[in-house]
N, C-alpha and C positions, 0 to 999 in steps of 0.2 A: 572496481574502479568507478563504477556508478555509481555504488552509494557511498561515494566516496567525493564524490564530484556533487551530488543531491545534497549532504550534511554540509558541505561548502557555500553550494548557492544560499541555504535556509539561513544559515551562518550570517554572512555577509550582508543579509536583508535587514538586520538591523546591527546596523556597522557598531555604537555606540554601547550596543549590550555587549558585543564581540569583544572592542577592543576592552570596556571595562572587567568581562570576565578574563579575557590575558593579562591584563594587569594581577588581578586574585591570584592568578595559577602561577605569577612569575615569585609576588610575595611570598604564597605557599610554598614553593620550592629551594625559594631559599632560606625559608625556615626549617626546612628538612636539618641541615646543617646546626641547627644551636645544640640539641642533643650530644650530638659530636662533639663538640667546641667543648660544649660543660664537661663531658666526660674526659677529653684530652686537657682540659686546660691544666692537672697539674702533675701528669706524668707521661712520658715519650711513647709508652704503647700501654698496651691492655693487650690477654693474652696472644699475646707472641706478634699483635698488629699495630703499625704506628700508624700515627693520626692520616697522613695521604695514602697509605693501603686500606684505612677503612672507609676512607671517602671514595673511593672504588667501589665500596661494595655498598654505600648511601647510594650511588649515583644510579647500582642495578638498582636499587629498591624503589629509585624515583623515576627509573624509565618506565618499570613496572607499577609503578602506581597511576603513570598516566594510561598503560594497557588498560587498567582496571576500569578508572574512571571514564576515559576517553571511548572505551568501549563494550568490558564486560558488561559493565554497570546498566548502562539504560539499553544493551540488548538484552539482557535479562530483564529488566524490568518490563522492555518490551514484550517480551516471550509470554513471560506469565500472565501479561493482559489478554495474549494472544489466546492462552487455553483457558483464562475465567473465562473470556466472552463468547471463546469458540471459533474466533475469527482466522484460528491459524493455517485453516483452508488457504486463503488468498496467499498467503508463503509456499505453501504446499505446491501451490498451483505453478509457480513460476519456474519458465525452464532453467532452474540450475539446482544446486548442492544444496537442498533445504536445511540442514544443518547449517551449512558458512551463510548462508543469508538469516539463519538465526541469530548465529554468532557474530555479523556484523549489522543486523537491520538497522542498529540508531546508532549514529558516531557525535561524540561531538570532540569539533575541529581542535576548541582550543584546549584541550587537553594535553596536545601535539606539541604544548610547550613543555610539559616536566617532561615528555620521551628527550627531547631537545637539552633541557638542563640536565638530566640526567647523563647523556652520555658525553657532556661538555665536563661535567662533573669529574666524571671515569676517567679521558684523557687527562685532566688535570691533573687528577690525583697519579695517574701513573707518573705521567711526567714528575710530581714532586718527590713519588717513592725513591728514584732512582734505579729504577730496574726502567732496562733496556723493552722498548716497544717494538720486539720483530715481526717481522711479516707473519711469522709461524705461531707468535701469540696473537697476535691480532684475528687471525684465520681461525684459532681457536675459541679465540672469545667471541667471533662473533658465531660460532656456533653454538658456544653454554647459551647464548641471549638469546637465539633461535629455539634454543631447549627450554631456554627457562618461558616465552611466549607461548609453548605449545603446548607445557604442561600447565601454566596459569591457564591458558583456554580448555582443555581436557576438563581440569578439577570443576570449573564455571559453568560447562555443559551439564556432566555430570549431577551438581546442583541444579541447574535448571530445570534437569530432568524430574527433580520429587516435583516441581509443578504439576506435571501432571496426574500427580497421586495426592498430595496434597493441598493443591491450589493455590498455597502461598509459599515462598521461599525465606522471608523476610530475616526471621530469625537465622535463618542457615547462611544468608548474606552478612550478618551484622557479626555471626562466629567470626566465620573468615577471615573479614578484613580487622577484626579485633586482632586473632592470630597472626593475620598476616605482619603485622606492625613488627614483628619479632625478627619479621627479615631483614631491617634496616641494618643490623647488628653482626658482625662476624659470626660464625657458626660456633667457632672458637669457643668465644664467652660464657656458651653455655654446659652446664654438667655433662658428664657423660652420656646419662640415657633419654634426657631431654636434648640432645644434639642428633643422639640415634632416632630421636621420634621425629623431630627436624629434616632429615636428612632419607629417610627412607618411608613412613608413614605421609608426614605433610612438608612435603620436602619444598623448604624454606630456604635449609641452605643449596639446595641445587641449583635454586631460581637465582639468588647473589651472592653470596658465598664464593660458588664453583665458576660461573663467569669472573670476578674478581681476582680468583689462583689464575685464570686460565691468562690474563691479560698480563700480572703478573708474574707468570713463569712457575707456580707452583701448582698447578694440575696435572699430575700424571696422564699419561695419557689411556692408562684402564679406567680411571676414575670420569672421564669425559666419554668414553667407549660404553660403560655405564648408564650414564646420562642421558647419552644417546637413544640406548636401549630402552631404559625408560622411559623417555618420552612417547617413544614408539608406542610400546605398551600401555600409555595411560590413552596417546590417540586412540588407538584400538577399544578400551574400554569403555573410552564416549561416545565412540562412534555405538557398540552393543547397548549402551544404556538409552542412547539417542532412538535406535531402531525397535528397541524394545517399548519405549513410552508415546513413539507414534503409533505403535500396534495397540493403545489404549484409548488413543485420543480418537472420543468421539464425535469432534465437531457441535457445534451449533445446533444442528438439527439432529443428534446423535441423542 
């Protein structure tokens, strides 16, 4: 809530770069959509999804891209300044979760706008599929979208972590969200063992894909029990790789 309220005040101190970066982030988001558009424009689905069931699944991919921007992004980038220079004492130091104060040290506000088009995005598209919005998918999707935030933060730790063995991330950031690009797209679309690598190695489709079934009424409920489990499992494993790379960090005077 603090640095949440702090990214605000700094934000707002220059109103005029503010409102012109939400202007960019409104453009960009709804450019998300012409991919779409080109690919629906001259047949009613692509495998097995029509054009407002895949805009469901654009719209996880743009809540999640403002995750990313809005805040993996320049808390990693923060991070890693943090171990070049040694300075990651002064994090260290503060009474709370030095991990979630990694994970959230630099926000910026107006990212806050694709989370926003994105999930305006989702209800429209439900609404245009035709499938019914019940209380019991809703309570389900917004659990996949829980899931799919916890293991987007997992995998982002994770990588933050070689900083401390490598010093830079740079390249392993620019994989990522190269890769990541692939999640705009039903899981569907892809081959078999390219959807297998999706879905259990760098699961893509977990993150909008399975949110997507889930609002839509096509997620079993083993397949989100799954999900679930997984995400667990990937926290856990940040949290090991987190524990383990401050047991290396020597600090400044180290």
């Amino acid at each position: 809530g603090i640095q949440v309220r702090a990214a605000l005040v700094q934000a707002v101190q220059y109103r005029s770069n503010f409102v012109a970066e939400g202007l960019v982030e409104v453009v960009w988001a709804a450019g998300m959509l012409v991919p779409l558009v080109v690919v629906y424009g001259d047949r009613p689905s692509v495998a097995g999804w029509s054009y407002p069931e895949a805009m469901v699944v654009t719209g996880c991919f743009t809540l999640l891209q403002g995750v990313i921007e809005g805040v993996v992004t320049p808390a990693m980038t923060a991070l890693v300044e943090h171990v070049r220079k040694g300075t990651l004492d002064f994090l260290l130091l503060k009474p709370a979760d030095a991990q979630f104060l990694a994970t959230t040290s630099k926000l910026l506000p107006w990212k806050s706008l694709n989370v926003v088009f994105g999930l305006t995005l989702m209800t429209y598209g439900v609404a245009r599929s035709g499938h019914a919005l019940t209380a019991g998918r809703v309570v389900a999707g917004a659990v996949m979208l829980a899931v799919s935030v916890s293991l987007l933060l997992s995998l982002w730790t994770c990588a933050g972590c070689a900083a401390f063995v490598l010093g830079k991330v740079d390249n392993l950031t620019y994989l990522f969200t190269s890769v990541f690009d692939a999640a705009r797209w039903p899981s569907a679309v892809f081959p078999g063992l390219l959807r297998l690598v999706f879905t259990v190695v760098i699961p893509l489709a977990v993150m909008t894909t399975f949110p997507a079934e889930a609002l839509l009424g096509r997620l079993e409920p083993w397949r989100l029990a799954a999900a679930v489990a997984g995400a667990v499992a990937a926290a856990a494993l940040s949290r090991l790789c987190w524990s383990r790379s401050l047991a290396r960090y020597t600090s400044a005077g180290g």
